[in-house]
Every structure is written in structure tokens, then in C-alpha cells.
C-alpha positions in Angstrom: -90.1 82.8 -37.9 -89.5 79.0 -36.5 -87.6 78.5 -33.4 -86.5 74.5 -32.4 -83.9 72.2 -31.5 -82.5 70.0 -33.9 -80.4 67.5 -32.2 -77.1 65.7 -33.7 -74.3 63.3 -32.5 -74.0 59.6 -31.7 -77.6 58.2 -32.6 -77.3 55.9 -29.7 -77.5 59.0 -27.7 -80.1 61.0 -29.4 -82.1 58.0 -29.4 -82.1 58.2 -26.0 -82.6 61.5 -25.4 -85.3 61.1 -27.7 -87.0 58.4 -25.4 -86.3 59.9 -22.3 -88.4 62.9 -23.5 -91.1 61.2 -25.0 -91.2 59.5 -21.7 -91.3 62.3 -19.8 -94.1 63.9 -21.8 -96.5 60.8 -21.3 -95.6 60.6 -17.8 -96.9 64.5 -17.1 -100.0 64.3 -19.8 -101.1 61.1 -17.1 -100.7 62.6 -14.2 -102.8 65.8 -15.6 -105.4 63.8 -16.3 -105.0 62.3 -13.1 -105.3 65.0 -11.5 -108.2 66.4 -13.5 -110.5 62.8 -12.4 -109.5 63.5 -9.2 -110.4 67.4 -8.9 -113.8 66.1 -10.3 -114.2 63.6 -8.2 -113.5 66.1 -5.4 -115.7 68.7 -6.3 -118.7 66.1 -7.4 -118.1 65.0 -3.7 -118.1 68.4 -2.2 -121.2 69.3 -4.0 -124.2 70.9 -2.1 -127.0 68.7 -3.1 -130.4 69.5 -3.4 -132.0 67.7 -6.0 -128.8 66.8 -7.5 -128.3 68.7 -10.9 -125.1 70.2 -10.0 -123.4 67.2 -9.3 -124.7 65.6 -12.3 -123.7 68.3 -14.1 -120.1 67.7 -13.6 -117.9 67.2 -16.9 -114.4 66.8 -17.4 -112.4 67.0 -20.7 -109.0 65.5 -21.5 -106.7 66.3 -24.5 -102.9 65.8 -24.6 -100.9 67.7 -21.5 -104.7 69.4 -20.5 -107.2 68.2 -18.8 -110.3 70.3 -17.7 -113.3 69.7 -15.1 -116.5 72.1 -14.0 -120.0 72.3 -14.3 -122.5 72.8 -16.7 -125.5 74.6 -14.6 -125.1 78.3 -14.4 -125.7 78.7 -11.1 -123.2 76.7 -10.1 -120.4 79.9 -9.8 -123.4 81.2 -7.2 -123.2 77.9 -5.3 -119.2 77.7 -5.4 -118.9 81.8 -4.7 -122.2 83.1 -2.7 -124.2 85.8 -3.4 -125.1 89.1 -2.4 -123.2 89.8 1.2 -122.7 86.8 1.5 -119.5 86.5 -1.6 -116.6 84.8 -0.9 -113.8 85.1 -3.6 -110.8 83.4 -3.1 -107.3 85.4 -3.7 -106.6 85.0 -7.4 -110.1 84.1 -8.9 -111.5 88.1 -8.6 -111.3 88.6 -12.4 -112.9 85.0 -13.0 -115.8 85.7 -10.4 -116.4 88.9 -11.6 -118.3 87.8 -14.7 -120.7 86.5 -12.5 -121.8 89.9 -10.2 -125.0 90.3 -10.4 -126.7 93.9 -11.9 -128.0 94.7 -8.1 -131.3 94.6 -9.1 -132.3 91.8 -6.3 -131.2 91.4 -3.0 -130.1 87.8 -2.3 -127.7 86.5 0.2 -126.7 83.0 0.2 -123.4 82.1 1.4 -120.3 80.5 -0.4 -120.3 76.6 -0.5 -117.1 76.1 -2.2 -116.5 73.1 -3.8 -114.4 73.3 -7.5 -111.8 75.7 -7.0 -110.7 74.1 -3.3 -110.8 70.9 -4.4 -108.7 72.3 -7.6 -106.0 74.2 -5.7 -105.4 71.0 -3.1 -104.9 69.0 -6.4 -102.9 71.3 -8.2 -100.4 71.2 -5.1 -100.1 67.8 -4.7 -99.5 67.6 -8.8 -96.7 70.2 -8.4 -95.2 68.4 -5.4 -95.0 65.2 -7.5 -93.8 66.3 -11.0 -90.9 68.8 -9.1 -90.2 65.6 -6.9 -90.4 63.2 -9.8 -87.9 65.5 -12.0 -86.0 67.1 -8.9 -83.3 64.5 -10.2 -83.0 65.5 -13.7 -83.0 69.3 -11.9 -86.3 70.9 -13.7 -88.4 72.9 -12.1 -92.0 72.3 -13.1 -95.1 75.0 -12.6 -98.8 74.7 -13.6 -100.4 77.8 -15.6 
């Protein structure tokens, strides 16, 4: 089963619609990736640093209308969501952080040092703010996933 749009009528028109969208498109797909840099640059900054892996483990991955950031050390969900007592899960993220509860076989308690997912939600804010101000004209409604 295919579902589309085919679009007919004065080509001037269509051509126009056709520009206007493909506009549209490139215009979101840069401002994603806009706002994956600066989530990354964000969370690099917000860091805890000790001897400095986690911030140089920082990576951040772009493809059309995506854009992805995190880090590559496996503590660093530890770091960002404390351990032992000490956890701090933001609203939202419980099924994410879950993978990362440990088996209870050691008692250690360091606290959260959040630094991906705040810098994340700020970003993703001001992204929704701009794309819904950008298009409030046209009258879309735009919301991240």
C-alpha cells in the first residue's frame, strides 16, 4: 500500500509550492543540526572533568532532518544520572535510565552531575520556539519526537 500527494494545476504554482517546501525542509534539517552542535557543545562544557575522557568522548552524528550527540564512555550515564542513593532521573528518561541500574551487588553513592540531557531539553525548547515561530505564519504547528 503507498500513500502520497501528487500535486496538479498551473505549473507556475506547483513550482512554487514545490520550492517553498523544499525550502522549508532545508531550513528545519539546519536548524537540527544546529541544535545538535550546540547540545554538544553544551554538554562538552557541562562535563565533570577529571582526567578528561568524558569530554573527549563526546560525538555527534548528522544525517538529513536528524542529528544525534552523546558519549562514548560507559560510565558516562553514571556521571549524568548518579548512582546508588544518590540517582537522579529526570521525568521522562526512567525507561532510558533504567538499562543502566546496577545488579545491587556494590554499594556506591555518587551523586547526579547532569550534563547531556539538561543541556538537551534547554536546546530542544529553544528549537521548538523557533521552528513554531518561524512557521506560526504559514499556521503549522511543529513538535520534536
Amino acid at each position: 500500500m503507498k500513500i502520497g500527494i501528487e500535486v496538479e494545476g498551473n505549473k507556475t504554482l506547483v513550482k512554487g509550492l514545490k520550492d517553498a517546501v523544499q525550502s522549508m525542509l532545508e531550513f528545519v534539517e539546519e536548524e537540527i543540526h544546529n541544535t545538535t552542535q550546540e547540545i554538544a557543545t553544551k554538554a562538552v562544557s557541562r562535563a565533570p572533568v577529571d582526567l578528561g575522557i568524558l569530554k573527549n568522548s563526546n560525538y555527534v552524528k548528522l544525517d538529513r532532518m536528524y542529528g544525534e550527540t552523546g558519549f562514548i564512555v560507559k560510565y558516562a550515564p553514571y556521571v549524568e544520572f548518579g548512582t546508588g542513593g544518590k540517582v537522579n532521573i529526570p521525568a521522562g528518561l526512567e525507561e532510558y535510565a533504567s538499562q543502566y541500574k546496577g545488579q545491587g551487588l556494590r554499594q556506591v553513592n555518587l551523586p547526579a552531575r547532569p550534563f547531556l540531557f539538561n543541556s538537551a531539553f534547554e536546546e530542544q525548547v529553544k528549537l521548538t520556539n523557533k521552528l513554531n515561530k518561524d512557521f506560526d505564519s504559514a499556521s503549522l504547528t511543529i513538535r520534536l519526537l
